[in-house]
Every structure is written in C-alpha cells, then in structure tokens.
PDBQT receptor file of N, H, CA, C and O in Angstrom, charges set to zero:
ATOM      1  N   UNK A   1     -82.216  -3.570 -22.974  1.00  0.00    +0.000 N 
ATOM      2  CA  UNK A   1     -81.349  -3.433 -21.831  1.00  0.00    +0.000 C 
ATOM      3  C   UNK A   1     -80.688  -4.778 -21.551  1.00  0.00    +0.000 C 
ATOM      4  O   UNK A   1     -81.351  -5.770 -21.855  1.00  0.00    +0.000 OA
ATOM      5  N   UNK A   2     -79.620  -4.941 -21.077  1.00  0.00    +0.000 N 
ATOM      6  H   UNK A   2     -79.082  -4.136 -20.829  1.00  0.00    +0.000 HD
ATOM      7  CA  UNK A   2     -78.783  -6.092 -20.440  1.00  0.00    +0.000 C 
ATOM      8  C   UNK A   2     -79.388  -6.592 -19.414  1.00  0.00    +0.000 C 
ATOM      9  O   UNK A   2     -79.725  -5.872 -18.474  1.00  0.00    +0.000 OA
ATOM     10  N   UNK A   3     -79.602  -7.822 -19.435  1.00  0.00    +0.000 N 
ATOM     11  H   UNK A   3     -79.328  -8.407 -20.198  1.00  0.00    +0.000 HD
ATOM     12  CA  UNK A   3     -80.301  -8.573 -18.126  1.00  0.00    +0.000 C 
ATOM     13  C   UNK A   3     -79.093  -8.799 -17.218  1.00  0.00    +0.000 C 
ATOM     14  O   UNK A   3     -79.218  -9.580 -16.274  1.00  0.00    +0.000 OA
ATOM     15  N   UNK A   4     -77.909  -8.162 -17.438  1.00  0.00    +0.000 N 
ATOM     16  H   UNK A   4     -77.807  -7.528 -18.204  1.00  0.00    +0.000 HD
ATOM     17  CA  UNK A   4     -76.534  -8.226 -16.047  1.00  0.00    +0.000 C 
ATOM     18  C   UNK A   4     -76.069  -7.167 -15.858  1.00  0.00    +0.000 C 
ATOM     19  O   UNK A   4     -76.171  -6.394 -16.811  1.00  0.00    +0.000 OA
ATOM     20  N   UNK A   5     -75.479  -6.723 -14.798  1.00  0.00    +0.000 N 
ATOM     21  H   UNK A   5     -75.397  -7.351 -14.024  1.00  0.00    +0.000 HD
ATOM     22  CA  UNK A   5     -74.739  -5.661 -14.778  1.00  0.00    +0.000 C 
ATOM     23  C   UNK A   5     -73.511  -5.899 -14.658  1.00  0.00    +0.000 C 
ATOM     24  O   UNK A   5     -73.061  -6.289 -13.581  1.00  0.00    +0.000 OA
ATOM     25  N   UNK A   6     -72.540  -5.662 -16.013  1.00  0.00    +0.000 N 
ATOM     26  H   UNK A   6     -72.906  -5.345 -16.888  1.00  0.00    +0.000 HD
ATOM     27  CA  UNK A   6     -71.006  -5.804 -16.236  1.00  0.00    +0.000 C 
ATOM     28  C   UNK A   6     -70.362  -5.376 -15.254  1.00  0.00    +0.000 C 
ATOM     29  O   UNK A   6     -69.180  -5.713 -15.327  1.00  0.00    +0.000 OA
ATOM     30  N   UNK A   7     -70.596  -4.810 -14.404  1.00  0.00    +0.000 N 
ATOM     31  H   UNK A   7     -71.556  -4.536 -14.344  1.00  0.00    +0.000 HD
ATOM     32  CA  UNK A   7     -69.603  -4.903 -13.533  1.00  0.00    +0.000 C 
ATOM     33  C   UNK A   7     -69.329  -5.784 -12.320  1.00  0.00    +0.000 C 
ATOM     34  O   UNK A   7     -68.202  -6.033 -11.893  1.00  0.00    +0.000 OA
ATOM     35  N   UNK A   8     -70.572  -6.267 -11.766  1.00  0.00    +0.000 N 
ATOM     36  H   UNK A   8     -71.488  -6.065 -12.113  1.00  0.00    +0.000 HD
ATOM     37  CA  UNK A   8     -70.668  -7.032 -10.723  1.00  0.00    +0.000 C 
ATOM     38  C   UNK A   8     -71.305  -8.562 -11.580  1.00  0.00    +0.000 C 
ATOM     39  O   UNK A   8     -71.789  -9.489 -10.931  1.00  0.00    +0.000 OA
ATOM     40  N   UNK A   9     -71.243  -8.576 -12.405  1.00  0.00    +0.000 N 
ATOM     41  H   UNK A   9     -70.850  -7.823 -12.933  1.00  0.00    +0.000 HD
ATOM     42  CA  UNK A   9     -72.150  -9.599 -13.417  1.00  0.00    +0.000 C 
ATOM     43  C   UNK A   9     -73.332 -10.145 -12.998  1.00  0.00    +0.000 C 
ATOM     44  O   UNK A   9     -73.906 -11.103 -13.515  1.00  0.00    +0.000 OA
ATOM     45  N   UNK A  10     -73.861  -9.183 -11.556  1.00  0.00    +0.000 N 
ATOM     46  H   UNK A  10     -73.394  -8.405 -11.136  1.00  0.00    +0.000 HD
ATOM     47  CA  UNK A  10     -75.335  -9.810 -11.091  1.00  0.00    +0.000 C 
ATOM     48  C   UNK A  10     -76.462  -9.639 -12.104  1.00  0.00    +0.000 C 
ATOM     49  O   UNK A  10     -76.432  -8.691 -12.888  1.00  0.00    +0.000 OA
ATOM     50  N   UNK A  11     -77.324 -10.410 -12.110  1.00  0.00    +0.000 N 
ATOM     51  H   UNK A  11     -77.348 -11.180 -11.473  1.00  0.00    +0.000 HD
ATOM     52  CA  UNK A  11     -78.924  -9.954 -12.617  1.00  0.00    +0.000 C 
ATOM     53  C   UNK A  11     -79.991  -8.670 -12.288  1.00  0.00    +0.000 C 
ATOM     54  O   UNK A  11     -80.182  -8.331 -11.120  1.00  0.00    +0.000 OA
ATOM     55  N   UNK A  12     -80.588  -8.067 -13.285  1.00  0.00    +0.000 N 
ATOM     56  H   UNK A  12     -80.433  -8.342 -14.234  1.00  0.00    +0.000 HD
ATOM     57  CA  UNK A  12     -80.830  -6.622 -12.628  1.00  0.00    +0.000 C 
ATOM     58  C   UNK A  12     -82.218  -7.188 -11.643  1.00  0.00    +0.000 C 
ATOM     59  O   UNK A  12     -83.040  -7.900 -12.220  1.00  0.00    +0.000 OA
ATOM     60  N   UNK A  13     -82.346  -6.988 -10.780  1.00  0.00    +0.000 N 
ATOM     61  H   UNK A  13     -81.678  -6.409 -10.312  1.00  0.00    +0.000 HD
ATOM     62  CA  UNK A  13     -83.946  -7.133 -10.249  1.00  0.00    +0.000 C 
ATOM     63  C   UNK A  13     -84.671  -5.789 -10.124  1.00  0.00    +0.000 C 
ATOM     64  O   UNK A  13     -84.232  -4.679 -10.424  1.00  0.00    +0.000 OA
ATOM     65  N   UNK A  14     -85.936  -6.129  -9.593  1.00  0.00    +0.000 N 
ATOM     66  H   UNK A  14     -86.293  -7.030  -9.349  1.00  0.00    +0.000 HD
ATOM     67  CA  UNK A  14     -87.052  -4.744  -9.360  1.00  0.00    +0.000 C 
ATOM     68  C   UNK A  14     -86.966  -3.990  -8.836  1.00  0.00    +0.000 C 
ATOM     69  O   UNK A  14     -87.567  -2.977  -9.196  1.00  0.00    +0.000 OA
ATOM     70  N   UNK A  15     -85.997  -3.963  -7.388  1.00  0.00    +0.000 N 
ATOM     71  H   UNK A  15     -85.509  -4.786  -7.096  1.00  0.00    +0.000 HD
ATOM     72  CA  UNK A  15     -85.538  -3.595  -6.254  1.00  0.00    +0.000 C 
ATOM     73  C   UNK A  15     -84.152  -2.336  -6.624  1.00  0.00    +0.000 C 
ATOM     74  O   UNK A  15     -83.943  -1.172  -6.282  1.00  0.00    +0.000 OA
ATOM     75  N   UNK A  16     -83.538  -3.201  -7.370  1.00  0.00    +0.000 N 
ATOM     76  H   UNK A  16     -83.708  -4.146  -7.648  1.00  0.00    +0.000 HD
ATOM     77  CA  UNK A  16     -81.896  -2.526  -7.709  1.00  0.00    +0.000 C 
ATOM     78  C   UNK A  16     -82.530  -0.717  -8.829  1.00  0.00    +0.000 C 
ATOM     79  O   UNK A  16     -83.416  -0.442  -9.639  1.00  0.00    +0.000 OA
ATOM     80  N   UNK A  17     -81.921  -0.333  -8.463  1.00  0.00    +0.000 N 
ATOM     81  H   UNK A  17     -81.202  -0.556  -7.804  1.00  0.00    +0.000 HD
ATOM     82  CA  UNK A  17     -81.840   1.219  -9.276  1.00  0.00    +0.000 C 
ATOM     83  C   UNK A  17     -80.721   0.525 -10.557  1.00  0.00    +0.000 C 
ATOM     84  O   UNK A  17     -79.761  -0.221 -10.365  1.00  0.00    +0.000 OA
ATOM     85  N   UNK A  18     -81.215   1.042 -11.805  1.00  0.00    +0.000 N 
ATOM     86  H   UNK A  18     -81.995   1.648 -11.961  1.00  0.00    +0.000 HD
ATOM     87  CA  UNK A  18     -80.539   1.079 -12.837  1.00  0.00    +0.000 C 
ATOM     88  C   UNK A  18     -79.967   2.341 -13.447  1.00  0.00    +0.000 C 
ATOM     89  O   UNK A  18     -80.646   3.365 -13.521  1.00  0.00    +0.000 OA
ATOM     90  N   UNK A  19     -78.326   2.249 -14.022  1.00  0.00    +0.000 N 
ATOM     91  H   UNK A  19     -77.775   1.417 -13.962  1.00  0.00    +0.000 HD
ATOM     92  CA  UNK A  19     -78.076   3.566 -14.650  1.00  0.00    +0.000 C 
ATOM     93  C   UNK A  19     -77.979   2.939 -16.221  1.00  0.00    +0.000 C 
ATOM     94  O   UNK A  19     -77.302   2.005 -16.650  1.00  0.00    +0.000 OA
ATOM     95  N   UNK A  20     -78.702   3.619 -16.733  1.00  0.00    +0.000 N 
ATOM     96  H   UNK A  20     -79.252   4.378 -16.384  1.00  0.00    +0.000 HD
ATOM     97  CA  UNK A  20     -78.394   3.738 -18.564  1.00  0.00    +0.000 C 
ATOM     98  C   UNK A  20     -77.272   5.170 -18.636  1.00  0.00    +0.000 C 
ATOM     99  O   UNK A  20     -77.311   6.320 -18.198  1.00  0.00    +0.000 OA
ATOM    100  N   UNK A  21     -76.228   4.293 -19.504  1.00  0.00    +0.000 N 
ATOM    101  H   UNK A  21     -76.196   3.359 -19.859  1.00  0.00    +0.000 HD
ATOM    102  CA  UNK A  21     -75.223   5.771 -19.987  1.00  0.00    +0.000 C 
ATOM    103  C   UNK A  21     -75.996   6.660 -21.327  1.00  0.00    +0.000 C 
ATOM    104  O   UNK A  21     -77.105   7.095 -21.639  1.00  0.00    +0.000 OA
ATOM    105  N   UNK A  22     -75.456   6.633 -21.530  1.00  0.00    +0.000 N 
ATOM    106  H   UNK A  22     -74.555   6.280 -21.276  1.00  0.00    +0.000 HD
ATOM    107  CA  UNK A  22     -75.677   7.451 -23.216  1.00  0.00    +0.000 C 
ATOM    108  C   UNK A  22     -74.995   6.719 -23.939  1.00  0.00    +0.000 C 
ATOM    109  O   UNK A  22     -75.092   7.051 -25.121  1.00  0.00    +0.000 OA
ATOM    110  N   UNK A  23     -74.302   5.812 -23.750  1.00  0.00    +0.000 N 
ATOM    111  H   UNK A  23     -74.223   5.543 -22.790  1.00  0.00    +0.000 HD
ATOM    112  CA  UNK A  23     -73.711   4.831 -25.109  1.00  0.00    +0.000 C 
ATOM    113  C   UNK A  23     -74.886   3.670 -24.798  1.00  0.00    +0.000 C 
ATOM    114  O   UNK A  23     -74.825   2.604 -25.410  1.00  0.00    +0.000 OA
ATOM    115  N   UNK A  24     -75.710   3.858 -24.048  1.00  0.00    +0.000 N 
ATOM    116  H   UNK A  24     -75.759   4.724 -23.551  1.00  0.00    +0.000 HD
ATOM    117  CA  UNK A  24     -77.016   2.969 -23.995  1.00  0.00    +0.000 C 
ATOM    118  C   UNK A  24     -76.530   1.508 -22.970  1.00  0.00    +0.000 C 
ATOM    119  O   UNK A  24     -77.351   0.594 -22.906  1.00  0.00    +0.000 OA
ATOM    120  N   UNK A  25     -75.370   1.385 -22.309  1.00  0.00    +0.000 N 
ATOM    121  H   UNK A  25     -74.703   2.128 -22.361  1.00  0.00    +0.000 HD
ATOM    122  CA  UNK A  25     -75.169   0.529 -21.546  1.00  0.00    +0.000 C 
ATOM    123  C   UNK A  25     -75.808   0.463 -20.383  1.00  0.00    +0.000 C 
ATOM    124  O   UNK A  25     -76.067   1.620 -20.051  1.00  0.00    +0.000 OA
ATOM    125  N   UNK A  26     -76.249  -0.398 -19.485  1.00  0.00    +0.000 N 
ATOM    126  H   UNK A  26     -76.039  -1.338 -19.754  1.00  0.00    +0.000 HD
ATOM    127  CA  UNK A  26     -76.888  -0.425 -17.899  1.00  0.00    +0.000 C 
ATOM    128  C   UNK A  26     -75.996  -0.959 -16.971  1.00  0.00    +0.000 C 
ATOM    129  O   UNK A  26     -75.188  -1.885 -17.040  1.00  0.00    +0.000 OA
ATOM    130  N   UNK A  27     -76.299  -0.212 -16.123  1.00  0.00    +0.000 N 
ATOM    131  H   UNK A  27     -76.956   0.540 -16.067  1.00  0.00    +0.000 HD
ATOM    132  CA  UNK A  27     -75.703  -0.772 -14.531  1.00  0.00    +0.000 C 
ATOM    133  C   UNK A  27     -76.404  -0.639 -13.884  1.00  0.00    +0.000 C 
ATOM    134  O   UNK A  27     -77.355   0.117 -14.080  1.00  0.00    +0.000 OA
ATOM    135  N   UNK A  28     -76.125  -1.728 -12.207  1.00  0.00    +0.000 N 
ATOM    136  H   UNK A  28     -75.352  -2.343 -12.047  1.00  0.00    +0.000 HD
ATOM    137  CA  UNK A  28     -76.305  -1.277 -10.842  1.00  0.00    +0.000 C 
ATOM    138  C   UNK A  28     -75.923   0.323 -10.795  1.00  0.00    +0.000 C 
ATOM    139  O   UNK A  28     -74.813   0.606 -11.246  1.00  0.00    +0.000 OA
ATOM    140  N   UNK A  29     -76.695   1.339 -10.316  1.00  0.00    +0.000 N 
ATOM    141  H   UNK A  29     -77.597   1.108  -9.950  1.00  0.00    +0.000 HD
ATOM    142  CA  UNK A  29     -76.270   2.315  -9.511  1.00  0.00    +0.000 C 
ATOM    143  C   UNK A  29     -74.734   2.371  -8.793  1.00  0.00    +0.000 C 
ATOM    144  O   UNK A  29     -73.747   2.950  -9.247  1.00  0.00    +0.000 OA
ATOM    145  N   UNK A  30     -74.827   1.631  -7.598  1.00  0.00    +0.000 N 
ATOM    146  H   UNK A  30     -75.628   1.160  -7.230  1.00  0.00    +0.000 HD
ATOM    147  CA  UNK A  30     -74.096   1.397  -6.751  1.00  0.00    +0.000 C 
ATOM    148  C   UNK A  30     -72.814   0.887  -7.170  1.00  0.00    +0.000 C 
ATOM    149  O   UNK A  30     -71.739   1.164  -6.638  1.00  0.00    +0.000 OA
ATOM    150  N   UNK A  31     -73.044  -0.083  -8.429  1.00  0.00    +0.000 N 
ATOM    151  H   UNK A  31     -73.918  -0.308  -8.861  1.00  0.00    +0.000 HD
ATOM    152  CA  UNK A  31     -71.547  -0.529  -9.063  1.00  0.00    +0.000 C 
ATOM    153  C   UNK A  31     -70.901   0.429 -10.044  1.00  0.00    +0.000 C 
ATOM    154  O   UNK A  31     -69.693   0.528 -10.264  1.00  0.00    +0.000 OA
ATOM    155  N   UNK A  32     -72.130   1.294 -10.737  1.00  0.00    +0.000 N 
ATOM    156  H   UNK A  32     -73.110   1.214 -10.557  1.00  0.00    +0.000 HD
ATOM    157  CA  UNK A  32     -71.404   2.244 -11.563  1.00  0.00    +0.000 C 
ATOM    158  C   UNK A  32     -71.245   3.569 -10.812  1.00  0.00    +0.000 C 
ATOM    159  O   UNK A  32     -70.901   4.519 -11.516  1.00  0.00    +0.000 OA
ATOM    160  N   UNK A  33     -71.345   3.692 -10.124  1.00  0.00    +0.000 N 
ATOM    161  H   UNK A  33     -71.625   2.921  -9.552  1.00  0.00    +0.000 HD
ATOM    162  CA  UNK A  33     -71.149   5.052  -8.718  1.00  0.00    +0.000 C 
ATOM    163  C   UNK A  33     -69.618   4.492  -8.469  1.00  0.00    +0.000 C 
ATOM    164  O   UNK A  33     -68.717   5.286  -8.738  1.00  0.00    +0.000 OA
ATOM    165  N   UNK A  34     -69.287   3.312  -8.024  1.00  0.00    +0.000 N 
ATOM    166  H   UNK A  34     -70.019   2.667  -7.805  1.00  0.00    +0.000 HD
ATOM    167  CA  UNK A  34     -68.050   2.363  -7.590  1.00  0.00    +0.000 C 
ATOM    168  C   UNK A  34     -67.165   3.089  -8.832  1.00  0.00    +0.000 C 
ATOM    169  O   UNK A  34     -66.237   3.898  -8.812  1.00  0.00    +0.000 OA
ATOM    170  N   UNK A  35     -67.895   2.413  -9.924  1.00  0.00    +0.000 N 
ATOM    171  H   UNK A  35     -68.649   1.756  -9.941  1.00  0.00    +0.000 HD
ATOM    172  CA  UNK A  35     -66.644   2.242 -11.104  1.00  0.00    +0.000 C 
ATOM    173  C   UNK A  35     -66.423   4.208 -11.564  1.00  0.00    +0.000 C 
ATOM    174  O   UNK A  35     -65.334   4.601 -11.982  1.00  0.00    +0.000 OA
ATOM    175  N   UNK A  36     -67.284   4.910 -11.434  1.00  0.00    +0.000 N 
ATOM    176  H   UNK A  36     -68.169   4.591 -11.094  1.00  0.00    +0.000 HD
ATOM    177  CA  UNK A  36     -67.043   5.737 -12.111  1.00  0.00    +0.000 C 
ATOM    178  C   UNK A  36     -65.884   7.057 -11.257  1.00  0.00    +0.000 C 
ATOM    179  O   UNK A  36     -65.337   8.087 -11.649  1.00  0.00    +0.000 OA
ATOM    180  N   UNK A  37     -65.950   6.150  -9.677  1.00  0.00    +0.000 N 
ATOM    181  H   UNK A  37     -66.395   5.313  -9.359  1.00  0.00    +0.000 HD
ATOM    182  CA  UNK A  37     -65.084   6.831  -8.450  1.00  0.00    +0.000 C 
ATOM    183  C   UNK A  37     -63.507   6.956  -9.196  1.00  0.00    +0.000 C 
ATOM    184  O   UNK A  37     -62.738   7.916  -9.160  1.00  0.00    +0.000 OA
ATOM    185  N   UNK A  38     -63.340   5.667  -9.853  1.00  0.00    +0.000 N 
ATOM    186  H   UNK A  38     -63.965   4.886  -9.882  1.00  0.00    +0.000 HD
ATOM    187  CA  UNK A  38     -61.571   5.683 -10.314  1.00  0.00    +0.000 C 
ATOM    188  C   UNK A  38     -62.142   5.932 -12.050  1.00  0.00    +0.000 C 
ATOM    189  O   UNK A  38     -61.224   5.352 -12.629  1.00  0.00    +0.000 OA
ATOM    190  N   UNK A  39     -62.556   6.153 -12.545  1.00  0.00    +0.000 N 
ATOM    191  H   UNK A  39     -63.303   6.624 -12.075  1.00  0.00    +0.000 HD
ATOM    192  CA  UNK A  39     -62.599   6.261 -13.614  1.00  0.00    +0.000 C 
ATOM    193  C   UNK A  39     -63.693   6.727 -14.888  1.00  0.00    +0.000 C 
ATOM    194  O   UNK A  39     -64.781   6.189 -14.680  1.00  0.00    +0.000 OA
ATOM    195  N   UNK A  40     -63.700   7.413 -15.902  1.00  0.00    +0.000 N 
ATOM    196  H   UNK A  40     -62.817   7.850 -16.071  1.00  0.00    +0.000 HD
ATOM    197  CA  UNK A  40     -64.539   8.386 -16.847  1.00  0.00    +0.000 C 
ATOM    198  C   UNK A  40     -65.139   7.714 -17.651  1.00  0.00    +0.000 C 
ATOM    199  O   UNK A  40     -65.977   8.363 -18.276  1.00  0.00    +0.000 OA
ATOM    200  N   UNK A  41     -65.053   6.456 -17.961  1.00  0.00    +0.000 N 
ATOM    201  H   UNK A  41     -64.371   5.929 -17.454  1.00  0.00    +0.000 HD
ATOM    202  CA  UNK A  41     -65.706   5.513 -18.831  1.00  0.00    +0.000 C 
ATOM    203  C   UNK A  41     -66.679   4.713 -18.781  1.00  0.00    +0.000 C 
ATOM    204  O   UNK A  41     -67.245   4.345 -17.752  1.00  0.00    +0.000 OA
ATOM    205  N   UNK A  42     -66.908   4.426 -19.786  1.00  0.00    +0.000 N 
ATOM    206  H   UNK A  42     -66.448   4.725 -20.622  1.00  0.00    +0.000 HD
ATOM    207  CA  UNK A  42     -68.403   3.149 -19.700  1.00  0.00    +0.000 C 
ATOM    208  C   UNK A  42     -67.069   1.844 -19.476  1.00  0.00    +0.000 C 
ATOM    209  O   UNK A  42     -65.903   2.037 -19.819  1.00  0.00    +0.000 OA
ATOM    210  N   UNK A  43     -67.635   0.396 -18.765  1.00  0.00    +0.000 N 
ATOM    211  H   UNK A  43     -68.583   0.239 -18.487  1.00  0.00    +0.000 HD
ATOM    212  CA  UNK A  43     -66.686  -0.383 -18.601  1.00  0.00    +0.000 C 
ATOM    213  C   UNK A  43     -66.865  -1.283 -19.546  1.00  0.00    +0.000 C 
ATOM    214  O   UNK A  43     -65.802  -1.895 -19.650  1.00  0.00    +0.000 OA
ATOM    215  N   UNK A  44     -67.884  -1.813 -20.519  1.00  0.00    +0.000 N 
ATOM    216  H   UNK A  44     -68.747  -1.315 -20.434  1.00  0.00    +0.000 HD
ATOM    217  CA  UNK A  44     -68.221  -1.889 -21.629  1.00  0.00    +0.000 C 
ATOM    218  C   UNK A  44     -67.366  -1.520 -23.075  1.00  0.00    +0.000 C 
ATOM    219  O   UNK A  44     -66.674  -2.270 -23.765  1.00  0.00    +0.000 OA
ATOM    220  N   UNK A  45     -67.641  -0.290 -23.230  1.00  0.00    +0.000 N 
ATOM    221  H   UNK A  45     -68.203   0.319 -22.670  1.00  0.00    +0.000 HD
ATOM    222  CA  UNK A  45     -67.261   0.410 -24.901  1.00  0.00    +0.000 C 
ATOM    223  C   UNK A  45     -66.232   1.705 -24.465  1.00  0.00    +0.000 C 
ATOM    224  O   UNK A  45     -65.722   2.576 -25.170  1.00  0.00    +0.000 OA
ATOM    225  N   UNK A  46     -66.149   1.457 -23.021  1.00  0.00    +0.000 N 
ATOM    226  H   UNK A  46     -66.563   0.750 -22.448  1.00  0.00    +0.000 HD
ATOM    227  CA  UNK A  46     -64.999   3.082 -23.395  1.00  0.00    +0.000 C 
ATOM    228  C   UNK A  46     -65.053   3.986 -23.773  1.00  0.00    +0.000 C 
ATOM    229  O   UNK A  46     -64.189   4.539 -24.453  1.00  0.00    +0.000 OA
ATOM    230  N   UNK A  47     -66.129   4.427 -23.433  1.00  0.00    +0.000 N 
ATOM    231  H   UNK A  47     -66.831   3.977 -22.880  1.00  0.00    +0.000 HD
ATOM    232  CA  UNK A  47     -66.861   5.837 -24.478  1.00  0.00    +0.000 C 
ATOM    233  C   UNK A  47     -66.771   7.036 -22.999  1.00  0.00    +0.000 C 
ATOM    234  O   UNK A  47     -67.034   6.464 -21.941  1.00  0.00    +0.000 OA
ATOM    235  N   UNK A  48     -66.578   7.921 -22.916  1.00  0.00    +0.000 N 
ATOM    236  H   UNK A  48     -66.364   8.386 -23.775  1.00  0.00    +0.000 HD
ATOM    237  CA  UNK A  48     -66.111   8.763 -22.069  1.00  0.00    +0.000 C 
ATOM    238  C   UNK A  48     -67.650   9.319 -21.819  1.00  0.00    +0.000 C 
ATOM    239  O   UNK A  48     -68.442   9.667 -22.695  1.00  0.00    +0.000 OA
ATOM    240  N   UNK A  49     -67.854   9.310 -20.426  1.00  0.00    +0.000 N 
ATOM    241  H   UNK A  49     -67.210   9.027 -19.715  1.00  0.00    +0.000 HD
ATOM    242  CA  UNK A  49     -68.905   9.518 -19.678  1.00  0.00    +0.000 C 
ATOM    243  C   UNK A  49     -69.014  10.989 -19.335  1.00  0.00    +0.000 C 
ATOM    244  O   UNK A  49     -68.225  11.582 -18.599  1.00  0.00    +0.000 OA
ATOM    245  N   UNK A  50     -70.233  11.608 -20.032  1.00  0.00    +0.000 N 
ATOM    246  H   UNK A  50     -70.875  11.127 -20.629  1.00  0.00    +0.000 HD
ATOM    247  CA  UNK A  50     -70.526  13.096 -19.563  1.00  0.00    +0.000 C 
ATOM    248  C   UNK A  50     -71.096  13.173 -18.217  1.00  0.00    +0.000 C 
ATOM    249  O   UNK A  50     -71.387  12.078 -17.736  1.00  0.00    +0.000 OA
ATOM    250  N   UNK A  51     -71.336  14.249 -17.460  1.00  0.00    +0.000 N 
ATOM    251  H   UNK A  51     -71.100  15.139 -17.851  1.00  0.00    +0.000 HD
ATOM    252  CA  UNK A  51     -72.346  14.364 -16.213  1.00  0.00    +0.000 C 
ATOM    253  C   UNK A  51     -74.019  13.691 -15.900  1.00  0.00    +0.000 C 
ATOM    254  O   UNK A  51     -74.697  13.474 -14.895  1.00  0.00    +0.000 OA
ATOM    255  N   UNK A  52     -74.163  13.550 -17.168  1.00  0.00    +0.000 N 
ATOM    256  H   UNK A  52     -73.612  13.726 -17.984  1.00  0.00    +0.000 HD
ATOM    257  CA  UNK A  52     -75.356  13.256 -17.130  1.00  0.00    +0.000 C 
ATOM    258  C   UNK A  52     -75.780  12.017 -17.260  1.00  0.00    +0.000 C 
ATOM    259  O   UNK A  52     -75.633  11.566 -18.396  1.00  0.00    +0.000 OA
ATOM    260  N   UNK A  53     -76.428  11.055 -16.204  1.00  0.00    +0.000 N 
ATOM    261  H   UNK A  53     -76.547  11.421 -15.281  1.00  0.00    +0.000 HD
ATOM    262  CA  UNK A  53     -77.231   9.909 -16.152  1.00  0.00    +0.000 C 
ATOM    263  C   UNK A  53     -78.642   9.637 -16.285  1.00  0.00    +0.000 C 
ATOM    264  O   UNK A  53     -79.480  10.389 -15.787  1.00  0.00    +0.000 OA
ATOM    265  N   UNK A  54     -78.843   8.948 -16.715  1.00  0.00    +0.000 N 
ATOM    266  H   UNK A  54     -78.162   8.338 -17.120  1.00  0.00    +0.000 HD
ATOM    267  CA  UNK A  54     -79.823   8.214 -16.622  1.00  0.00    +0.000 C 
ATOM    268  C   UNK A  54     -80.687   7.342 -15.522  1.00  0.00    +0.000 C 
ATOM    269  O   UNK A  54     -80.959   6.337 -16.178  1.00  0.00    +0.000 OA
ATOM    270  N   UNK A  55     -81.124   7.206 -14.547  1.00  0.00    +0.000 N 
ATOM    271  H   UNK A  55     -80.904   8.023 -14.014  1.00  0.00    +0.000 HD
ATOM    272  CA  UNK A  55     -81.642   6.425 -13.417  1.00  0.00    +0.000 C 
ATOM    273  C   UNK A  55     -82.861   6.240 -13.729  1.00  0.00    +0.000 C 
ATOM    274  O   UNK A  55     -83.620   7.088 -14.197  1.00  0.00    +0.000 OA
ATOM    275  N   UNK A  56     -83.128   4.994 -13.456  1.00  0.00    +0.000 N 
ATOM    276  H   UNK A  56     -82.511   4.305 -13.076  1.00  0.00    +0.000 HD
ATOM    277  CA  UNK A  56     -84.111   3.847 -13.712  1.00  0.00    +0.000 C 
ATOM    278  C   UNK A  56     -84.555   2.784 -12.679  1.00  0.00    +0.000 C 
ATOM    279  O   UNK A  56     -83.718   2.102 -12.087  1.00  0.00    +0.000 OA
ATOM    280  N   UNK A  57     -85.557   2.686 -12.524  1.00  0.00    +0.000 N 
ATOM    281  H   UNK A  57     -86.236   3.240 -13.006  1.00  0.00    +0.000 HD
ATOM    282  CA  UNK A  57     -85.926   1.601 -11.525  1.00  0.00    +0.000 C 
ATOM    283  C   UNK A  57     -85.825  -0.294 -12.845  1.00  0.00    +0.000 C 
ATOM    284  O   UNK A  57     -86.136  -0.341 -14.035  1.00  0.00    +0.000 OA
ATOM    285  N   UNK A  58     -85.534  -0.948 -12.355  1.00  0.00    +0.000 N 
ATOM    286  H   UNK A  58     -85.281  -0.909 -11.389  1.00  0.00    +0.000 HD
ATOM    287  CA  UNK A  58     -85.984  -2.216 -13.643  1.00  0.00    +0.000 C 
ATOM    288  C   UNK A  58     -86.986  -2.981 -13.856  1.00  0.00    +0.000 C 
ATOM    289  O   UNK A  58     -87.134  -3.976 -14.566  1.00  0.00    +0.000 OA
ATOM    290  N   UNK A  59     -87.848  -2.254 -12.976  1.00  0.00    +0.000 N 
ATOM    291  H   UNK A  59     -87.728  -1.446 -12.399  1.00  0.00    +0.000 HD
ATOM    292  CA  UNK A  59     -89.757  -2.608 -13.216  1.00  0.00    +0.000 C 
ATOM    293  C   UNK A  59     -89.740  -2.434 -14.880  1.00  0.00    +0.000 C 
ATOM    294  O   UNK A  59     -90.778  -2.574 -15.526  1.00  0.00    +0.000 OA
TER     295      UNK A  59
C-alpha cells in the first residue's frame, strides 16, 4: 500500500479509513469520496472505477 494519499498527499494514519480501488491504489475515504464526486477514475492510473470499494482501516 502507499504510505500517502495522492490526492491530499497526507500520510495514511490508524485513525483515517482507507479506500483500495481495484487497480490496487489507496486513498483517504474522504478525499476519494471528494474526487470521485466530479469524476470515474482512479487519480493515479485512470483506470475507470466500478461500484465497488474496498474500505480499510490502516492498522
């Protein structure tokens, strides 16, 4: 997993909810909830995002 989240470039901590896509990228929740409001993609690889997530704590 990425120790940042590309979109906000913060560090993941224990606290933050993580999303894994299916092209295997991670985010903040909250930033990829943000990013995925205007748009269908990973912000990463551009790979077109199905319905289905992944949620993760980063314990």
């Amino acid at each position: 997993m990425n120790e940042n989240c590309s979109i906000c470039l913060e560090e993941f901590t224990d606290e933050i909810f993580i999303c894994e896509l299916e092209c295997r990228h991670c985010y903040h929740f909250e930033c990829l909830d943000t990013w995925l409001a205007l748009r269908t993609s990973c912000p990463i690889c551009q790979t077109n995002i199905s319905t289905t997530l992944q949620v993760t704590s980063s314990q």
